[in-house]
DOLUM-15762 format. One line per 3 residues: number of its first residue (from 1); their letters; for each residue y, z, x of N, C-alpha, C. Coordinates in steps of 0.05 Angstrom, whole numbers, plus 5000, padded with zeros to 4 digits. Each point is the difference from the previous one (the first is absolute). Layout:
REM residues N
NUM> A> Y,Z,X,Y,Z,X,Y,Z,X ~ ...
This chain:
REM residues 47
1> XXX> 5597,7468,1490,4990,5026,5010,5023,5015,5013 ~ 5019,4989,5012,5025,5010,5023,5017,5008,4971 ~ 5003,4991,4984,5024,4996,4979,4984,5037,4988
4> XXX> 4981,4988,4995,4987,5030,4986,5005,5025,5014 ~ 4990,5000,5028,5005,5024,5011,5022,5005,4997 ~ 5016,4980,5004,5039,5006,5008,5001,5013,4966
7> XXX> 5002,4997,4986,5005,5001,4967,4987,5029,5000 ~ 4977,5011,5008,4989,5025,4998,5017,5015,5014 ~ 5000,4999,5031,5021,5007,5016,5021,5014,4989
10> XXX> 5015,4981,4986,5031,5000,4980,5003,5009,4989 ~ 4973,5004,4983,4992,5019,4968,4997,5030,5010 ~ 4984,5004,5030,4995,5024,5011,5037,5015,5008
13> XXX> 5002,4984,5009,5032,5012,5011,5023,5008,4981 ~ 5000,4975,4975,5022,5010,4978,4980,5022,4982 ~ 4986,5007,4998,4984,5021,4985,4994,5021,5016
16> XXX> 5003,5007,5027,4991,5021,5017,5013,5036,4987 ~ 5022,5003,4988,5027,5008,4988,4979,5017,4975 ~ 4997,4988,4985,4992,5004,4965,4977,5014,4997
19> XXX> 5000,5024,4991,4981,5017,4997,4973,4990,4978 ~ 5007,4984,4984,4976,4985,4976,4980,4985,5027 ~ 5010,4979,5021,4993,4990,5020,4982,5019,5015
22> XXX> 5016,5025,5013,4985,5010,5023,4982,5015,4983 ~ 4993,4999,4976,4982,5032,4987,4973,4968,5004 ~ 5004,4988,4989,4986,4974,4982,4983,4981,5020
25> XXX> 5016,4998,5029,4996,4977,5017,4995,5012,5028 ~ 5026,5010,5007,4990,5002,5032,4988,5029,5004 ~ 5003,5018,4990,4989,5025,5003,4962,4991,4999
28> XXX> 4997,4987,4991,4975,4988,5004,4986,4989,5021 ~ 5023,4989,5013,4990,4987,5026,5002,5012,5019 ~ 4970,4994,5018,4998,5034,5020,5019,4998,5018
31> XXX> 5009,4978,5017,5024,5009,5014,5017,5008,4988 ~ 5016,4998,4980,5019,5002,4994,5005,5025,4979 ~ 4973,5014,4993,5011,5012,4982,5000,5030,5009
34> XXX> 4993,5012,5022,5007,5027,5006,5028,4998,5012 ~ 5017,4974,5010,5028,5003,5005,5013,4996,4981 ~ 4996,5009,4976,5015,4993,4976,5006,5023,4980
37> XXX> 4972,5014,5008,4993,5034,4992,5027,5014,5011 ~ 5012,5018,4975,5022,5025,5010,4987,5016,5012 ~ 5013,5002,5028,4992,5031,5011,5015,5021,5003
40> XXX> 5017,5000,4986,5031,5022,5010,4995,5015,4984 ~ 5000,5033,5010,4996,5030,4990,5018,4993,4970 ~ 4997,5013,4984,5008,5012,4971,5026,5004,5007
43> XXX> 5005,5021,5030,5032,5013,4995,5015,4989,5019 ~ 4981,4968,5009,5022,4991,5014,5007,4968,4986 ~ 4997,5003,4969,5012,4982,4983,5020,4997,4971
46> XX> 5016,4996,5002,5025,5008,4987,4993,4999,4971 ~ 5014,5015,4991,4992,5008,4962,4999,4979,4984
């Protein structure tokens, strides 16, 4: 059970990065997925 969490853990951390991940996985999960949401205005993001 310790080995599992740690391995989830590991999986959560090297995958946090990758947009297939955050659309798929954590944007789902209620903590985690309104700090994952872009909030920056239109004209304050580069072309």
């Amino acid at each position: 059970m310790l080995w599992g969490g740690a391995s989830m853990f590991g999986l959560f951390v090297f995958t946090e990065g990758w947009p297939k991940f955050q659309d798929a996985i954590y944007k789902k999960i209620p903590l985690l997925g309104p700090t994952l949401e872009d909030h920056t205005p239109p004209e304050d993001k580069p072309n």
